[in-house]
C-alpha positions as CSV (number, residue, x, y, z in Angstrom):
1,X,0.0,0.0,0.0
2,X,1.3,3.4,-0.9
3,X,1.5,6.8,1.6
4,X,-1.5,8.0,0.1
5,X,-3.3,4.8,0.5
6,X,-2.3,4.2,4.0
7,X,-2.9,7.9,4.3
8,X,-6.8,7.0,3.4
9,X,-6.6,3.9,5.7
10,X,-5.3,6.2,8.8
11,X,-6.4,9.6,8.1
12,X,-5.7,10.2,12.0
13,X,-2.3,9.5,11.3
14,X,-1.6,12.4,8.7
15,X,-2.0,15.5,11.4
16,X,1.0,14.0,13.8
17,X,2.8,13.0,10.6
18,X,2.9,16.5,9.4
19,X,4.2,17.6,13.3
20,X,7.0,15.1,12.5
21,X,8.2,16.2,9.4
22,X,8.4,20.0,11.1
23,X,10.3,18.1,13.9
24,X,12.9,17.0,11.4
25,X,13.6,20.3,9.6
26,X,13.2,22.3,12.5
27,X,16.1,19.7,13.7
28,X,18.1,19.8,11.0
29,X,18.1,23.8,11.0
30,X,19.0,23.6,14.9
31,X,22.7,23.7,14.8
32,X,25.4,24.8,16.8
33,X,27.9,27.0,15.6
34,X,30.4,25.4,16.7
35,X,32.4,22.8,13.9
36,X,32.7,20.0,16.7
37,X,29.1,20.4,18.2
38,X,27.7,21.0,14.5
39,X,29.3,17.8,13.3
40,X,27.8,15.9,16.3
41,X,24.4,17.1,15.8
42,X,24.8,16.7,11.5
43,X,25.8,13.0,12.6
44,X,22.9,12.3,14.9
45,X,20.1,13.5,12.3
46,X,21.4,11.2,9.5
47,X,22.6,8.0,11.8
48,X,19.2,8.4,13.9
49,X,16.5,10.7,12.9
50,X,14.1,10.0,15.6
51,X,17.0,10.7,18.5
52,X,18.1,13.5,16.7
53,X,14.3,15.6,17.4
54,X,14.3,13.9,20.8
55,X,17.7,14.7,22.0
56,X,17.5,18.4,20.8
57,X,14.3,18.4,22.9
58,X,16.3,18.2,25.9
59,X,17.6,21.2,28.4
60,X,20.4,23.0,27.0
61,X,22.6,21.7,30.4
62,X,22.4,17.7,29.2
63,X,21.5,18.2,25.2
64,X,25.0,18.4,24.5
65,X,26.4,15.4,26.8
66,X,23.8,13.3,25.8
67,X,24.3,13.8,21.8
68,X,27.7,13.1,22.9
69,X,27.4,10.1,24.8
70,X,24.9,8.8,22.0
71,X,27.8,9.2,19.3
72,X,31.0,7.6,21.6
73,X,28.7,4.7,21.6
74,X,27.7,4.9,18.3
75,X,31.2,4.4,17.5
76,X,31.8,1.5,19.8
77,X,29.2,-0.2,18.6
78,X,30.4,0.6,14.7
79,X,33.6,-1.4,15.8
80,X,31.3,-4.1,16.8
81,X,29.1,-4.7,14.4
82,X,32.1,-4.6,11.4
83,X,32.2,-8.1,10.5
84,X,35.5,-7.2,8.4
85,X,37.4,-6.5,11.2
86,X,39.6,-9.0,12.6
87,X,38.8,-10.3,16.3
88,X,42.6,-9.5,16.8
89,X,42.3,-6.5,15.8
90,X,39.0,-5.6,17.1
91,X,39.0,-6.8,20.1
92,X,41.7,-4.4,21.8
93,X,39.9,-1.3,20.3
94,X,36.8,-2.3,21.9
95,X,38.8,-2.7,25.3
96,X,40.8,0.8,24.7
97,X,37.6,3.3,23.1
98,X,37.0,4.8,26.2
99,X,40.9,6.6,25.8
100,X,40.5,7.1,22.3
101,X,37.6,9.4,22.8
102,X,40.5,12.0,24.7
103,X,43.0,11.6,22.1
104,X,41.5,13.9,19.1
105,X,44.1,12.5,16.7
106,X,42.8,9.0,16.6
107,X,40.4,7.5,13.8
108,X,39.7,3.8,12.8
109,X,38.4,3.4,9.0
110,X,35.4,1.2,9.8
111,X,31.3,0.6,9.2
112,X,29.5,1.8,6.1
113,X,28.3,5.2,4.9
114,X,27.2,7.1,7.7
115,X,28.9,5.4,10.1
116,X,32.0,5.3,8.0
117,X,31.7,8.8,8.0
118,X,31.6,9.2,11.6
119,X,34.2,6.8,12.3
120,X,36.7,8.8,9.8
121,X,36.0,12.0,11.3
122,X,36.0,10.5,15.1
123,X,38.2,14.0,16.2
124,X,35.1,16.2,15.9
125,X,33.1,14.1,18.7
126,X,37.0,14.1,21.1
127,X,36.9,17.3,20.7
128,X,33.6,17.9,21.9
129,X,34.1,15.3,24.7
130,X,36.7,17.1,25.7
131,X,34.3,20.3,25.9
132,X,31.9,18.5,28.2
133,X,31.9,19.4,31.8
134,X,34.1,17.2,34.1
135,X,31.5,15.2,35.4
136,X,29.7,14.3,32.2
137,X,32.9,13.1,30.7
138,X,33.8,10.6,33.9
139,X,30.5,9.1,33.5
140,X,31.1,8.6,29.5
141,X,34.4,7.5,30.8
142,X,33.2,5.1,32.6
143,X,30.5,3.9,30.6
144,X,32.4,3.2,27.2
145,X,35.0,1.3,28.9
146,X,32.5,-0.6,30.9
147,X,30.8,-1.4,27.5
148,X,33.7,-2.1,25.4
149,X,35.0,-4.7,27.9
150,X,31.8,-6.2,27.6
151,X,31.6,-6.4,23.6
152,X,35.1,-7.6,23.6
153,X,34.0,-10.8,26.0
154,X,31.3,-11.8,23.9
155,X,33.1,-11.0,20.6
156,X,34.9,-14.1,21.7
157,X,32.2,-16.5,23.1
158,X,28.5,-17.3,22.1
159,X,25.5,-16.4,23.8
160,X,24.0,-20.0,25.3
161,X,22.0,-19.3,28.2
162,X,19.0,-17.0,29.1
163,X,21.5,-15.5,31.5
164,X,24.5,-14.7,28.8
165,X,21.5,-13.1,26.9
166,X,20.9,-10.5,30.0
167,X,24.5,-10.2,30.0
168,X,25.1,-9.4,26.6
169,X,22.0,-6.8,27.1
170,X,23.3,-5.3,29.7
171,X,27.2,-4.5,28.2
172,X,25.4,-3.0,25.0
173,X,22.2,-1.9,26.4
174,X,21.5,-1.8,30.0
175,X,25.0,0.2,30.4
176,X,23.3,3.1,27.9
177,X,20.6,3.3,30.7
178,X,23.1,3.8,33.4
179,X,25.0,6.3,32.1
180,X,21.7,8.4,31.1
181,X,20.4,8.1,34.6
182,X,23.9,9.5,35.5
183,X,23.8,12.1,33.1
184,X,20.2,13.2,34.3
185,X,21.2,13.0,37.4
186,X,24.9,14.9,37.0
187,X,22.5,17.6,35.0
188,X,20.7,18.4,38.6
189,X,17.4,17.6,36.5
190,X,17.1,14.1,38.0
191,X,16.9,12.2,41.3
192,X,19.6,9.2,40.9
193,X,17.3,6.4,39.9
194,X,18.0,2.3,41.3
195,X,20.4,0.7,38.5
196,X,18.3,-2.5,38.0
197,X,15.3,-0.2,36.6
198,X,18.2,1.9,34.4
199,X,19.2,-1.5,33.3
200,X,16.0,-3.2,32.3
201,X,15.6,0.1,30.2
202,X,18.2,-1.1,28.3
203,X,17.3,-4.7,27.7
204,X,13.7,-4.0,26.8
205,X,15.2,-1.9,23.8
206,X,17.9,-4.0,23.4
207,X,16.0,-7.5,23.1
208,X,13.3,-5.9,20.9
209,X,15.8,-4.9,18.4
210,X,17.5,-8.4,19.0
211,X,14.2,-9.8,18.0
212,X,13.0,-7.6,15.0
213,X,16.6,-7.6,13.0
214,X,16.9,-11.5,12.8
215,X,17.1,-11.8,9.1
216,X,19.5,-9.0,8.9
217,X,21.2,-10.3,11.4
218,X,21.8,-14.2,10.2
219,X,22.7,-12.7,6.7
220,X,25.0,-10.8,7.7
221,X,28.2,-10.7,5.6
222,X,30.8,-12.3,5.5
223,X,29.2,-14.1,8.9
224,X,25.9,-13.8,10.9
225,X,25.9,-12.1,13.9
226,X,23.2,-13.4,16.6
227,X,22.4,-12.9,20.0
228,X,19.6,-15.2,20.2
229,X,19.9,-17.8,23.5
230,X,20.4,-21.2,22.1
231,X,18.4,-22.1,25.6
232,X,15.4,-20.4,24.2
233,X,15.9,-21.2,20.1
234,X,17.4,-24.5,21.0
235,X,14.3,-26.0,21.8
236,X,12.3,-25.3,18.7
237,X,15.6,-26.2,16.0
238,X,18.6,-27.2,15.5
239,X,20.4,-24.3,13.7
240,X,19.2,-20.7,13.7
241,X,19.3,-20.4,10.2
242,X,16.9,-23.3,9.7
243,X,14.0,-20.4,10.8
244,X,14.2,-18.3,8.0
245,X,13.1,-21.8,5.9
246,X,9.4,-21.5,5.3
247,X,8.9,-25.3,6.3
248,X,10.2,-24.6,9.8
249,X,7.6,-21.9,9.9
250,X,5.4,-23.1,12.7
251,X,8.7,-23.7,14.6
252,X,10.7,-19.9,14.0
253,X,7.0,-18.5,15.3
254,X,7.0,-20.4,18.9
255,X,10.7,-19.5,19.1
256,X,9.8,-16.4,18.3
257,X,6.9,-15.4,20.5
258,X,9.0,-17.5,23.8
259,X,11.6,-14.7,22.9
260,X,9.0,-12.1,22.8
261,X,7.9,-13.2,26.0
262,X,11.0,-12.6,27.3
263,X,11.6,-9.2,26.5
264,X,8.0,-8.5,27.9
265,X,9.4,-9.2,31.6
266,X,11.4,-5.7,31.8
267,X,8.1,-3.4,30.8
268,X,6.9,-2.6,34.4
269,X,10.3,-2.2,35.6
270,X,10.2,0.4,32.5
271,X,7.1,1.9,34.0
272,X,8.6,2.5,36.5
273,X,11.6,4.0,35.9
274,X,9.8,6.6,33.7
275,X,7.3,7.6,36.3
276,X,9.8,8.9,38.6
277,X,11.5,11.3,35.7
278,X,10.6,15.1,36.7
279,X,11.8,17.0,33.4
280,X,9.3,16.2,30.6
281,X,11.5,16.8,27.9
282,X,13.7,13.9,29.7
283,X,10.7,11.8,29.7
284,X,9.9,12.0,26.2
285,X,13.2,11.4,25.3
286,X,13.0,8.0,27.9
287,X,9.6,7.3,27.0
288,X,9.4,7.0,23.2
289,X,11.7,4.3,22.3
290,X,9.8,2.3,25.2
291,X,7.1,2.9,23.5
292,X,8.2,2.4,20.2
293,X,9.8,-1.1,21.8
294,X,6.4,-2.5,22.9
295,X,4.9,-1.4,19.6
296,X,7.2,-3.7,17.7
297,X,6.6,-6.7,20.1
298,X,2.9,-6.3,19.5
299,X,4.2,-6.1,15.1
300,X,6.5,-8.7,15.7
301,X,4.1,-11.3,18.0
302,X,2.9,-14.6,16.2
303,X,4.4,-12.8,12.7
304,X,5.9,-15.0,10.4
305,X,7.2,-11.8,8.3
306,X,9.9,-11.2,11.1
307,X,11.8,-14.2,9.1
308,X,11.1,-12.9,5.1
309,X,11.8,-9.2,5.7
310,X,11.7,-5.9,7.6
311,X,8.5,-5.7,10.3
312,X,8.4,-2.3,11.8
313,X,5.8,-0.3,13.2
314,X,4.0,2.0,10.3
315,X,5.1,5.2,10.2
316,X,1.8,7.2,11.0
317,X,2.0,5.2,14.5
318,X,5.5,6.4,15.1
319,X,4.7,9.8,14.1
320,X,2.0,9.6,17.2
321,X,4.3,8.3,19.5
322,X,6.5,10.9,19.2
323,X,3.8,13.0,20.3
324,X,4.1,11.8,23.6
325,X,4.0,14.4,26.1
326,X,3.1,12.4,30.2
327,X,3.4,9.5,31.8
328,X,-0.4,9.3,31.1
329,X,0.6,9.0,27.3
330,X,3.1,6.1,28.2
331,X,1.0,4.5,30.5
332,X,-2.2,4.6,27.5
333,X,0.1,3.7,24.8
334,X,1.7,0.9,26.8
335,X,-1.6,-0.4,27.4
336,X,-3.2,-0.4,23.9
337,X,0.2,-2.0,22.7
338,X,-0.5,-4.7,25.1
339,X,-4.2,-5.0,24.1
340,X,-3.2,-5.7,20.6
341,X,-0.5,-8.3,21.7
342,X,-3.4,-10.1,23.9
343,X,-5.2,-10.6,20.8
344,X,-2.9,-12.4,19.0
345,X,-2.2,-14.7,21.6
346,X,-2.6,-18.5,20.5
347,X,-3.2,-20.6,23.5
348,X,-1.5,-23.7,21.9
349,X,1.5,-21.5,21.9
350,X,4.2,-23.1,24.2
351,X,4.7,-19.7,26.1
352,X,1.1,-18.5,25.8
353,X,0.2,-18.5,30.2
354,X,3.8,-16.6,30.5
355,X,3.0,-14.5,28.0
356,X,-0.6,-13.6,28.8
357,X,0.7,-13.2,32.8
358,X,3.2,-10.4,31.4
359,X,0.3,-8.5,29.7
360,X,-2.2,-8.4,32.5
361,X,0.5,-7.6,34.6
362,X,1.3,-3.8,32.2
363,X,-2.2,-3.6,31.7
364,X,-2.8,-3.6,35.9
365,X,0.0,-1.4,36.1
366,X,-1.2,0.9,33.4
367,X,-4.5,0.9,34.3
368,X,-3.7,1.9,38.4
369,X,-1.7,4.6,37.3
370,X,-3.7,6.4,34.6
371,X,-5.3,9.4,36.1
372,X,-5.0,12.0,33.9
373,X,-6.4,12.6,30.4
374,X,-3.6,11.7,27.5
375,X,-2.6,13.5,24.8
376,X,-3.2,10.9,21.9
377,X,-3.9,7.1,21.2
378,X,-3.0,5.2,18.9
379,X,-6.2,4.3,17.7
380,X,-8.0,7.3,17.6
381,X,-10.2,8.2,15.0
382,X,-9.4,12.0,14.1
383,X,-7.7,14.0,10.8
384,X,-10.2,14.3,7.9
385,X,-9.1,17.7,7.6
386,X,-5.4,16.6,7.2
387,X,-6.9,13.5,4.6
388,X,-8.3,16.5,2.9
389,X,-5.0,18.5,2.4
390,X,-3.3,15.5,1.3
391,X,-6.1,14.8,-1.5
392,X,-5.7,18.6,-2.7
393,X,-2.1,18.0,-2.7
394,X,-2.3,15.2,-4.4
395,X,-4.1,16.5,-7.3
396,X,-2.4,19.4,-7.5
397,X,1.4,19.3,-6.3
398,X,2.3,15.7,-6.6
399,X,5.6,16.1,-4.9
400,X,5.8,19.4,-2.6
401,X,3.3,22.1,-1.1
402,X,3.0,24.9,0.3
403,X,0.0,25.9,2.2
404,X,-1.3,28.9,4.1
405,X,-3.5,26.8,6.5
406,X,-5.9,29.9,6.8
407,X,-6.4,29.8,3.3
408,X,-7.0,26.0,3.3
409,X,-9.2,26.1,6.2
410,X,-12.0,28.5,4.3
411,X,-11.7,26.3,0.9
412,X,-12.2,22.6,3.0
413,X,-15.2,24.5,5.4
414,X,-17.3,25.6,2.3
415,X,-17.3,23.2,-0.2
416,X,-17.3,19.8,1.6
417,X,-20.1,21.1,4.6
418,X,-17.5,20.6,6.9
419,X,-17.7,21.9,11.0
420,X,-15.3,24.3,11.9
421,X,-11.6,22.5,11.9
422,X,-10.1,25.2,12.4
423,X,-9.5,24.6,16.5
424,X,-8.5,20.7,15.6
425,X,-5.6,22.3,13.4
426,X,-4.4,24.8,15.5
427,X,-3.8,22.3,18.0
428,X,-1.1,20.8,15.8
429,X,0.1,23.4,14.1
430,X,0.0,27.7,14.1
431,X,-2.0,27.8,10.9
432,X,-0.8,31.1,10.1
433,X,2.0,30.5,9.3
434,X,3.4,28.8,6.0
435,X,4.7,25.3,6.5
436,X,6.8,23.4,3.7
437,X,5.8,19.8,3.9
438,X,7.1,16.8,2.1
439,X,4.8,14.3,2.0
440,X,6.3,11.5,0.3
């Protein structure tokens, strides 16, 4: 189905879709002057677009040392993930990262396009390191080195047990939580939060993506690279590969949905860890790749297409996410993610009781905690005056437009009968003013 088809489909998707494209450019036009800082932020928009509008969201004291912290990683993890790269070689880069980042003059030639990119010009994020306050940069420190050491070890042994599997989470993942914590809390924003609740924030993200990128994963070239617990996958095959074999279908979806399972058991600790965040632009940035998480557990449940290509949440849902605002939001969104996991529950499935235990168990949380009104859900049934605008534009500027909303909003009231929708637009956006807006 095309955009304008799924557009038709979801019309309530089209008004936050349009708040996310301003996002974007509004991000991309929000850079620093300086070259180091301006690199960083350049980086962050093209390696993740989504961080790059939450991050420059945040408080001017902790935007910067996140952004950072986000990009040392980055880095680590490029090393990582470069299959090309010799483990002899490799492995004593991922051990010594956390001093390259103060030595400006070092580079490693590594990762793909992007991240190639980033790798080759590794001096401007030093050099903004080095700018950081003091304390940021000992918790960096101290969170690259921690993580590299961990890479290194399982660079050199497989994951076999449910408990290498946390481990592994926890050196590439559930560290990332700790530092932030750290960071929020070195910021003066934050209360210091318990490091088993910073941690299961990692792991939830971390076995999600685990879980969605198997094909890409297992063919990865010139070898696969998988995380997947041969205690859990072991015993529904013999070789990992064997999933992505349509007749060992029925097989790759129990392994799949025990997995899923598995991941579920971190999303009250999630909860929360969100609910006791004060800031709300720290929240936002914490809450929407939880969300985002338990959205593509709910895609990925009982889905056969996680072993033939790409499942990902559509893009009108993310746009709504990204919306999110309270801990209201996250506990509604959490719950109607859940709600459409519950339903595709098989009860012949091996892990179906665990499962369904996990969901009641959000959807109690969720439901104890949700006092005040939300901002959005996912299902809501709104935006006929955005289907409108995309159907002029459409038929008249297939590729860009321009619109002065208060123009728009006396052609769509008159001709089609319409109420007044001029107060459901200004919610999203000032329609005064003119708005470039690439829809495809």
């Amino acid at each position: 189905m095309g955009m304008m088809g799924t557009l038709m489909k979801h019309p309530d998707e089209i008004p936050p879709l349009v708040k996310l494209k301003i996002a974007a450019m509004q991000a991309q036009r929000a850079i620093p002057k300086d070259p180091n800082l301006a690199f960083c932020y350049r980086m962050l928009t093209r390696v993740s677009r989504s961080f790059s509008i939450v991050i420059q969201q945040l408080r001017p004291e902790l935007r910067d040392a996140v952004c950072v912290f986000y990009l040392v990683l980055r880095g680590l993890d490029t090393v990582e993930d470069d299959m090309a790269i010799p483990i002899d070689i490799k492995v004593p880069i991922l051990k010594a990262f956390h001093k390259h980042i103060y030595d400006p003059s070092w580079k490693f030639a590594c990762g793909e396009k992007d991240y190639k990119e980033l790798m080759n010009k590794f001096e401007f994020v030093s050099n903004a390191f080095l700018n950081l306050d003091e304390g940021y940069q000992s918790v960096i420190d101290e969170m690259t080195e921690r993580m590299g050491k961990g890479m290194a070890k399982f660079i050199e042994s497989e994951v076999i047990t449910v408990e290498d599997y946390n481990e592994y989470c926890h050196y590439v993942a559930g560290i990332v939580g700790l530092g932030l914590s750290r960071l929020f809390h070195a910021s003066g924003l934050e209360d210091a939060q318990p490091d088993d609740l910073s941690n299961s924030m990692g792991l939830f993200l971390q076995k999600t993506n685990i879980i969605r990128d198997y094909l890409e994963d297992i063919n990865e070239i010139p070898a696969p690279r998988m995380f997947w617990p041969h205690e859990i996958w072991g015993k529904f095959g013999t070789k990992l590969e064997d999933f992505k074999h349509e007749d060992n279908s029925e097989n790759a979806v129990r392994c799949l949905n025990a997995l899923i399972t598995n991941a579920l058991s971190h999303a009250t600790d999630c909860l929360k860890y969100m609910e006791a965040i004060k800031d709300e632009s720290n929240l936002r940035f914490c809450a929407i790749p939880q969300i985002m998480a338990i959205g593509t557990l709910a895609e990925c449940y009982n889905n056969i297409n996680v072993f033939r290509g790409v499942v990902k949440i559509r893009r009108g849902v993310t746009a709504k996410i990204m919306q999110t605002r309270t801990m209201s939001d996250v506990y509604g969104t959490f719950f109607d993610f859940s709600k459409v996991l519950a339903e595709k529950i098989d009860d012949n499935d091996d892990s179906a009781s665990a499962t369904r235990k996990h969901i009641e168990d959000i959807q109690e949380y969720c439901e104890s905690h949700l006092l005040e009104p939300r901002t959005f859900t996912i299902d809501q049934e709104t935006g006929l005056d955005f289907l409108l605008v995309c159907l002029l534009h459409s038929t008249f500027v297939p590729n860009l437009m321009r619109i002065n909303f208060t123009v728009l909003l006396s052609l769509l009231e008159k001709p089609f009968g319409l109420l007044p929708v001029s107060k459901s637009l200004s919610r999203y956006l000032g329609h005064e003013e003119m708005y470039t807006v690439l829809v495809n």
